[in-house]
C-alpha positions as CSV (number, residue, x, y, z in Angstrom):
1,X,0.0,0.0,0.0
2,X,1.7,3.3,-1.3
3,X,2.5,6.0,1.7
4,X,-0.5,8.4,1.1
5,X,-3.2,5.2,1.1
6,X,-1.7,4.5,4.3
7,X,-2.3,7.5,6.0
8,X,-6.1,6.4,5.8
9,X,-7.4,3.5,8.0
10,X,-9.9,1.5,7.0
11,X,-13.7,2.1,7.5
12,X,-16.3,0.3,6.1
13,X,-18.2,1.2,2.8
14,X,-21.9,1.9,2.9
15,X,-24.0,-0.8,1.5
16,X,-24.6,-0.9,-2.0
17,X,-26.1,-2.9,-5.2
18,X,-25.2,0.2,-7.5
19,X,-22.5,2.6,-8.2
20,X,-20.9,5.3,-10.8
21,X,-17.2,5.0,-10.8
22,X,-15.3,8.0,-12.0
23,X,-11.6,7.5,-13.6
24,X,-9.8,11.0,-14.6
25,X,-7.0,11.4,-17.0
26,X,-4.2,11.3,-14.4
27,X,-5.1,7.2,-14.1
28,X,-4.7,7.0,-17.9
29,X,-2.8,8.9,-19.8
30,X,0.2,7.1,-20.6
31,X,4.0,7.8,-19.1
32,X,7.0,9.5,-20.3
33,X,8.8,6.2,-21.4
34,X,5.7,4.8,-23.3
35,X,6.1,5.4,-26.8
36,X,3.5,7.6,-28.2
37,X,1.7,8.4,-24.6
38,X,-2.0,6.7,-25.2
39,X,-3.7,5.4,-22.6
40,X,-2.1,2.9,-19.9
41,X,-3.6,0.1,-18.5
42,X,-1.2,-0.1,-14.8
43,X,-3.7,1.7,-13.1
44,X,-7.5,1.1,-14.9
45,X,-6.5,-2.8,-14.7
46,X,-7.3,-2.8,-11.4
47,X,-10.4,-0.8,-11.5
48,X,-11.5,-3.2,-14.1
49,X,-11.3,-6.1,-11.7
50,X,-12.7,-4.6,-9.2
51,X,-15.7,-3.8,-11.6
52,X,-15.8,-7.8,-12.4
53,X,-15.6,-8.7,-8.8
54,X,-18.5,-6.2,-8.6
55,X,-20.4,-8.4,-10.6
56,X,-19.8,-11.4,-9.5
57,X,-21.5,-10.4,-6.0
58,X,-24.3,-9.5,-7.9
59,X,-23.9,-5.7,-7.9
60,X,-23.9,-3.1,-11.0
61,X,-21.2,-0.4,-11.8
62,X,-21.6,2.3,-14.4
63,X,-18.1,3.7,-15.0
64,X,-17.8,8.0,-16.0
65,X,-14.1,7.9,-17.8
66,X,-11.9,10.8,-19.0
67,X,-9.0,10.4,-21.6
68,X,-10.3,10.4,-24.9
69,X,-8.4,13.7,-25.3
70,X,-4.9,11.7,-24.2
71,X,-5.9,8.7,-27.0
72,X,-6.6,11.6,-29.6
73,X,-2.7,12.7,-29.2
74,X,-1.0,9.3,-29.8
75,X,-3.2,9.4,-32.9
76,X,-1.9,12.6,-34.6
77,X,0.8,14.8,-34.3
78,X,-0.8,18.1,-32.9
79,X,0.7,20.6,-31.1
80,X,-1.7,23.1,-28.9
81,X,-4.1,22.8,-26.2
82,X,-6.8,24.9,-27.9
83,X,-11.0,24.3,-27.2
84,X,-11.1,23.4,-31.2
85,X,-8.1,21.1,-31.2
86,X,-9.0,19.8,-27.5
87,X,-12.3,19.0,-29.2
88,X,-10.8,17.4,-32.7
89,X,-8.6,15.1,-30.3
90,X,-11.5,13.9,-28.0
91,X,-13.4,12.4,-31.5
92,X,-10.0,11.0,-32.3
93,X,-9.2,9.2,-29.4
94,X,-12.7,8.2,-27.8
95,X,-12.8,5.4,-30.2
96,X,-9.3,4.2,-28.8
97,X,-11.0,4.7,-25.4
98,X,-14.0,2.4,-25.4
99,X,-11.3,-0.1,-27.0
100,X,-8.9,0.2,-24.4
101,X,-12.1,-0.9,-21.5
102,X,-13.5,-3.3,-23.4
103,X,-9.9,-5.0,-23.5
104,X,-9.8,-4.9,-19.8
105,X,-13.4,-6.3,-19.2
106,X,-14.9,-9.5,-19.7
107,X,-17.9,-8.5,-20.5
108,X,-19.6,-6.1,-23.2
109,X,-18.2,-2.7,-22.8
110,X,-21.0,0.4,-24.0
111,X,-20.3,4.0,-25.1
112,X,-22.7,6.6,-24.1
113,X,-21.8,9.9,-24.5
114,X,-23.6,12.9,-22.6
115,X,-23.5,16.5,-22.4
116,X,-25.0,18.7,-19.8
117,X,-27.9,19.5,-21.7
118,X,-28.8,15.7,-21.8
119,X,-29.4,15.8,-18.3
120,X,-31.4,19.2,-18.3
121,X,-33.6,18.3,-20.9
122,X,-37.0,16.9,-19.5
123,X,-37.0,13.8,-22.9
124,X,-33.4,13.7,-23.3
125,X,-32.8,13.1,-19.8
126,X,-35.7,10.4,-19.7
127,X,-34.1,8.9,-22.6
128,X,-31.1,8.7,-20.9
129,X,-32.1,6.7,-17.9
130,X,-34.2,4.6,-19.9
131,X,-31.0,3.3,-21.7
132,X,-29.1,3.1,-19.1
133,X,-31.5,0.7,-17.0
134,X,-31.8,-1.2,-20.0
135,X,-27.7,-1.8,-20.7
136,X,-26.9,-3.0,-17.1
137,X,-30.0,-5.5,-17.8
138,X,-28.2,-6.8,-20.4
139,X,-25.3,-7.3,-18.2
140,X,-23.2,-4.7,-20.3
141,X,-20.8,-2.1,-18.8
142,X,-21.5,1.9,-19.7
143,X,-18.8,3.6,-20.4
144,X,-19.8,7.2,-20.0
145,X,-18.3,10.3,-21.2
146,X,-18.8,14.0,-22.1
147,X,-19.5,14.5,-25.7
148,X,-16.9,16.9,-25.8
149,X,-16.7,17.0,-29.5
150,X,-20.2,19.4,-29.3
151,X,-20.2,20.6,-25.3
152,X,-17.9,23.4,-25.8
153,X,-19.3,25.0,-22.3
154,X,-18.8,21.7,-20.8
155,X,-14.9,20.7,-22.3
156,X,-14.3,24.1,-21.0
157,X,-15.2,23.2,-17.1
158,X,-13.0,19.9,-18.2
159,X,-15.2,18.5,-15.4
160,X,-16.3,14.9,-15.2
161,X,-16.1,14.7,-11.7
162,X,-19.8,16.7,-11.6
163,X,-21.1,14.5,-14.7
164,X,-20.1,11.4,-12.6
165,X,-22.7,12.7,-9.5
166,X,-25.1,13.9,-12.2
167,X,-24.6,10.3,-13.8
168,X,-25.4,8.7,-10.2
169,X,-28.8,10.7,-9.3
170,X,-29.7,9.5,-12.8
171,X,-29.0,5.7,-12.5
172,X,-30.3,6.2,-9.1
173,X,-26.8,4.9,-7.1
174,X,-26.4,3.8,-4.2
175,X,-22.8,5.2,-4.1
176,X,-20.2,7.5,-6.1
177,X,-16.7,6.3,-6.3
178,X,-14.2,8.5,-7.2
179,X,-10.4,7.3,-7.8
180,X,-8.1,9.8,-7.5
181,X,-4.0,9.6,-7.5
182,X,-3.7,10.8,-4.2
183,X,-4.8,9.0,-1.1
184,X,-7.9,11.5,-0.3
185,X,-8.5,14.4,1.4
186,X,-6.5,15.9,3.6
187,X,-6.4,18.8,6.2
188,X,-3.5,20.6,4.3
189,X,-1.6,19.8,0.7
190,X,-0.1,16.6,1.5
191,X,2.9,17.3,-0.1
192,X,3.9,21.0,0.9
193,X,2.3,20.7,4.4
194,X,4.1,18.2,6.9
195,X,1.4,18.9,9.7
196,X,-1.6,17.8,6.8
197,X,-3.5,15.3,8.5
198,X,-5.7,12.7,6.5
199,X,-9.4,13.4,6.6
200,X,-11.6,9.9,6.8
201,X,-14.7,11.4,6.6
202,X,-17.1,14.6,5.8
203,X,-20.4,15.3,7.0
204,X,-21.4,18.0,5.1
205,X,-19.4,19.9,2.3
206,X,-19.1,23.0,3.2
207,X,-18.1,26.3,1.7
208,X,-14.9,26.7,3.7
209,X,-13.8,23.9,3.1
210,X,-14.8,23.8,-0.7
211,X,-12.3,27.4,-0.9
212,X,-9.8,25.0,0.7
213,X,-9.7,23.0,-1.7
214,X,-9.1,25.4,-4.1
215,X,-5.0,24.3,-4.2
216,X,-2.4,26.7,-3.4
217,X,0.3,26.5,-0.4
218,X,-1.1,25.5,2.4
219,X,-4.4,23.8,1.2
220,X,-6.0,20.5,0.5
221,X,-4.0,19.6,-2.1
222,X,-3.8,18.9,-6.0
223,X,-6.0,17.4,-9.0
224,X,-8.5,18.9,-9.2
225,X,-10.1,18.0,-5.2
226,X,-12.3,20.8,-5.3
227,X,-14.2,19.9,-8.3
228,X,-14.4,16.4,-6.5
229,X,-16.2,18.0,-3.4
230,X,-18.5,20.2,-5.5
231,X,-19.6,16.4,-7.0
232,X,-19.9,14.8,-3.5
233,X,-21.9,17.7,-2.4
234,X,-24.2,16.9,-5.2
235,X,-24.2,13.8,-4.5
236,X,-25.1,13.8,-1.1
237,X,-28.0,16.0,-1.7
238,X,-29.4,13.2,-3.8
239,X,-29.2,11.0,-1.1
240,X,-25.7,9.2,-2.3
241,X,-22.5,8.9,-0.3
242,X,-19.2,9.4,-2.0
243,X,-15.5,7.7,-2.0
244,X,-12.7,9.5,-2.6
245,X,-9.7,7.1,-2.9
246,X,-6.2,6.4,-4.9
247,X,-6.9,4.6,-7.4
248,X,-3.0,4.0,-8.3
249,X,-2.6,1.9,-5.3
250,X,-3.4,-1.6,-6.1
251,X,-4.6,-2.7,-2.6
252,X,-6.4,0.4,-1.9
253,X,-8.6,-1.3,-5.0
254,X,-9.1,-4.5,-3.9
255,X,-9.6,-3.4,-0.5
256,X,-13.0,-2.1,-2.2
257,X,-13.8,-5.6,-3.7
258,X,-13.8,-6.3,0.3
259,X,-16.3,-3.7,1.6
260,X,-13.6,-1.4,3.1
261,X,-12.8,2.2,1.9
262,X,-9.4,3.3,2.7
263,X,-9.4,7.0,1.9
264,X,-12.2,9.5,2.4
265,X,-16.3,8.6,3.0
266,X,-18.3,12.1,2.1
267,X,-21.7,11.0,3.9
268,X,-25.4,11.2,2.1
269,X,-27.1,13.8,3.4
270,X,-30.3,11.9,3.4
271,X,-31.0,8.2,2.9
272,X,-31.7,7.9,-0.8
273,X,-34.9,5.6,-1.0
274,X,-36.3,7.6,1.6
275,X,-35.9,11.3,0.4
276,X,-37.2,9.9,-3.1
277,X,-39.9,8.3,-1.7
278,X,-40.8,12.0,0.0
279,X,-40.7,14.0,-3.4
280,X,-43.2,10.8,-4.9
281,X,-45.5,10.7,-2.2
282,X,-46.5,14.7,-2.5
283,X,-45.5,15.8,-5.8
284,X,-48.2,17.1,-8.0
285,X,-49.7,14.1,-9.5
286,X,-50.9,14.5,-13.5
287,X,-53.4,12.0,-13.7
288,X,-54.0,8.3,-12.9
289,X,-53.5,4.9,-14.0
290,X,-56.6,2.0,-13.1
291,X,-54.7,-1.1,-12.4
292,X,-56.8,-5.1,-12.6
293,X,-56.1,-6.5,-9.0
294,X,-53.4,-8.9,-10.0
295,X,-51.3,-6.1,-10.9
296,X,-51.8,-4.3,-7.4
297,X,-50.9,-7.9,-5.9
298,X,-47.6,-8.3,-7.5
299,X,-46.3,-4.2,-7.0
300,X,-46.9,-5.1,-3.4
301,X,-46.1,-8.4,-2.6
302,X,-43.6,-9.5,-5.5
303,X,-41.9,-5.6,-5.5
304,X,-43.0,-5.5,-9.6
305,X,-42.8,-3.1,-12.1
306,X,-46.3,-2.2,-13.6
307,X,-46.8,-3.7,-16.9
308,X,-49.1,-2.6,-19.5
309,X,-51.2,-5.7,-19.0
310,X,-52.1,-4.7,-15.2
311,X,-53.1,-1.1,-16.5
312,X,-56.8,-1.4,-17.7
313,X,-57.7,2.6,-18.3
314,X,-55.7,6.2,-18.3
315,X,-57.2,9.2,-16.4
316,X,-56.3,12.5,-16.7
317,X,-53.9,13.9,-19.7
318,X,-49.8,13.5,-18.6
319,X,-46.3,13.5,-20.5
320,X,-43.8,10.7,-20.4
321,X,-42.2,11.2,-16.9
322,X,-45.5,12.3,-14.9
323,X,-46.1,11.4,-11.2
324,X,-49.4,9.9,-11.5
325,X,-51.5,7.9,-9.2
326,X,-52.4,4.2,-9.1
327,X,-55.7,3.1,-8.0
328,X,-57.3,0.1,-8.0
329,X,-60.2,-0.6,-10.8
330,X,-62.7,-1.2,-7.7
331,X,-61.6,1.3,-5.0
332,X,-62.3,5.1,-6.7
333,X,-61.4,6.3,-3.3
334,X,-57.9,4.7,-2.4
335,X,-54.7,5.5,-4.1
336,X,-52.5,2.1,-4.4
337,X,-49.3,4.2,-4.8
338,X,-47.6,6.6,-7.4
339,X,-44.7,6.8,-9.5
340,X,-42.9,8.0,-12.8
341,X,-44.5,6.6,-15.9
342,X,-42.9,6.0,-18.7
343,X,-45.2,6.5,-21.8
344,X,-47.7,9.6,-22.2
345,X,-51.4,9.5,-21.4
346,X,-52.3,8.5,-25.2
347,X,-49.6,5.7,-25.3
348,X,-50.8,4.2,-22.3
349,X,-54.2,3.4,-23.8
350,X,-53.2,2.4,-26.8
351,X,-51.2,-0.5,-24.6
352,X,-53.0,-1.1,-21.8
353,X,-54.2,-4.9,-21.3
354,X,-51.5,-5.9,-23.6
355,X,-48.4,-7.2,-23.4
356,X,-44.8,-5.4,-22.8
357,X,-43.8,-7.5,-26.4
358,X,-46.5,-5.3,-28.2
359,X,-45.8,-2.1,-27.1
360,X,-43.8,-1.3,-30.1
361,X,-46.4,-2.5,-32.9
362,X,-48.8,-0.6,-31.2
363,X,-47.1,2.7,-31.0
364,X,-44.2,2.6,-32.9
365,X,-41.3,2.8,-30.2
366,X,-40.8,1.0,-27.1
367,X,-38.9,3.1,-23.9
368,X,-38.8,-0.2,-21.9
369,X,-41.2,-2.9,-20.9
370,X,-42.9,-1.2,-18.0
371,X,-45.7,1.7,-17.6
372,X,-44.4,2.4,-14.5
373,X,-40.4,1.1,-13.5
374,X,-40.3,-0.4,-10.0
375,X,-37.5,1.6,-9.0
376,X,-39.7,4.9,-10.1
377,X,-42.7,3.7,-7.8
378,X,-43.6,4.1,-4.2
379,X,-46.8,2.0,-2.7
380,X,-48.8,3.9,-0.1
381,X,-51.2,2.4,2.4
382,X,-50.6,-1.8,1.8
383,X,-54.5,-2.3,3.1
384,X,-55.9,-0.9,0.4
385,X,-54.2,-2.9,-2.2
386,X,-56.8,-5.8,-3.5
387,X,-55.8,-9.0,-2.6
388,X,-54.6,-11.6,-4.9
389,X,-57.3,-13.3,-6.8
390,X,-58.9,-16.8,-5.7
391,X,-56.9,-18.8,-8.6
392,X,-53.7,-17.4,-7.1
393,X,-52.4,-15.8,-10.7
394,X,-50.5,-12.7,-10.6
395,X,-52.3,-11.3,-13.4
396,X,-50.9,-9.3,-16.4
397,X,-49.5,-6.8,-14.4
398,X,-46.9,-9.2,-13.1
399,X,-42.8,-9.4,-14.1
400,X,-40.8,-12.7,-13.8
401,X,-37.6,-10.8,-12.9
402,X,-36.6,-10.9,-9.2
403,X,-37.5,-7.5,-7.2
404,X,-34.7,-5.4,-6.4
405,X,-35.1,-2.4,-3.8
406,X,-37.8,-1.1,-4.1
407,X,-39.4,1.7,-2.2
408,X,-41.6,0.8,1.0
């Protein structure tokens, strides 16, 4: 374990079944006495592993990577450091990029390339999530960048630190890892200060200490650390805890594998499920979905997405990405739950009663098999769901695939 990792004792990582991982330049770019620079794989071979390990315990990991500007240069002989040419070598090189993961990882690596307006805009953003849900069911591995070929504002900020936080709200994460090539944060720069002292862990991201991490003598050190606390703070408002650690040290990596976190723990600020399952329950509902009673049977008791077959009629008029009610087709008065839906009011009855396979001969596209996805749903009062009918069948409404977490 390299000197800086071990000024960090080991503390447990929060629980998780989903998390962004975020790999900067400095963990990539090639050395001085590689020929042609490129990428290197000392460092991201690890992080690979630890991704596959990941797996294997049954957990998902979306990975936000930088260096498609550091492959464009061993492409091309281009002197500079222009937006244009920064730009011209981030088209060159993210090709070389996606190859250079997909050579570390045994499974199928996917490119997916964002700007900040993608995750501003209402149907982009949707569009966004949808795709994402759908490549991590296929057991595939997003590889996530900016699309810094067109998001001149966003090459600029040279920031993927705050895309990787905006990347974990929208995959709804359970954690943001950040791998740095120091060993975290510290109380002073680690190198310039000898009385810096190792910080394990931040409540709350504060503006001082945001300025102190600013760089300069005497602060918090180097790489870009207060970028990284500006996407913890983000983070944590979404409910998501953050790891800063050195991802150059090869135990500090595996030690992750293991469930312990030796570097720096910035805390959630609210427990995730529970603060989303807050903004559901009381905001503005845009109209309501009638559900058959198998359907309300398996949201409950199996933890189900609603499919279009439990949805037997579409009140009110709402967009793709609506809170609306569910209520049961015999109960006017009680309201089963609500959630996100994922086709517009005129979509949803043109599909309901029929099956998830049809959706896209009946309206032309298909955003995923569900009306309303499980992890976009909360269930209210559990005595006013029907109960299951007398032949014991889930109904239409039902889904084969096992329930992850979904919100009480």
């Amino acid at each position: 374990m390299s000197v800086a990792a071990k000024d960090f004792i080991a503390q447990p990582l929060p629980n998780w079944r989903r998390a962004v991982l975020k790999v900067g330049s400095s963990l990539l770019a090639g050395f001085a006495d590689q020929a042609g620079g490129g990428l290197d794989p000392r460092y991201a071979a690890g992080l690979a592993r630890f991704i596959a390990e990941a797996r294997a315990q049954q957990r998902e990991v979306v990975l936000v990577s930088s260096g498609a500007v550091a492959a464009g240069r061993s492409r091309i002989e281009a002197g500079g450091n222009g937006l244009v040419l920064r730009q011209a070598l981030a088209s060159l090189g993210q090709a070389s990029l996606i190859a250079f993961w997909q050579g570390l990882s045994p499974v199928p690596v996917a490119q997916v390339l964002l700007t900040h307006d993608d995750l501003r805009n209402r149907r982009r953003y949707l569009n966004a999530r949808a795709s994402l849900r759908e490549l991590l069911r296929l057991g595939a591995l997003p590889v996530i960048n900016e699309n810094d070929t067109v998001a001149v504002d966003e090459l600029k900020l040279g920031d993927n630190d705050n895309l990787a936080a905006a990347v974990a709200s929208l995959v709804d994460a359970d954690l943001l890892l950040i791998a740095t090539d120091i060993g975290g944060l510290y109380s002073g720069h680690p190198q310039r200060d000898p009385s810096a002292r190792p910080i394990a862990q931040v409540a709350v991201v504060t503006p001082e200490l945001l300025d102190a991490a600013s760089g300069g003598a005497g602060t918090l050190g180097t790489g870009g650390m207060r970028t990284k606390l500006e996407a913890a703070a983000k983070a944590a408002t979404a409910g998501i805890a953050t790891a800063l650690f050195c991802g150059r040290d090869a135990e500090v990596v595996a030690a992750l594998g293991e469930g312990r976190l030796h570097g720096t723990l910035v805390a959630a600020r609210s427990d995730r499920l529970r603060a989303r399952k807050q903004w559901l329950r009381h905001a503005p509902a845009s109209g309501c979905l009638r559900i058959d009673a198998g359907a309300a049977t398996a949201l409950h008791d199996r933890g189900a997405s609603l499919l279009p077959g439990g949805v037997v009629a579409a009140e009110g008029e709402f967009r793709r990405g609506d809170v609306v009610e569910l209520r049961s087709v015999g109960d006017a008065a009680a309201v089963l739950g609500r959630g996100l839906v994922q086709y517009n009011a005129g979509e949803v009855r043109r599909i309901a009663g029929r099956h998830s396979r049809d959706i896209e001969a009946l309206i032309g596209f298909r955003y995923g098999e569900s009306v309303v996805h499980r992890d976009d749903l909360v269930l209210l009062d559990r005595a006013s769901a029907p109960s299951q009918s007398s032949n014991g069948d889930a109904g239409p409404g039902a889904v084969t695939e096992l329930p992850k977490e979904v919100l009480p």
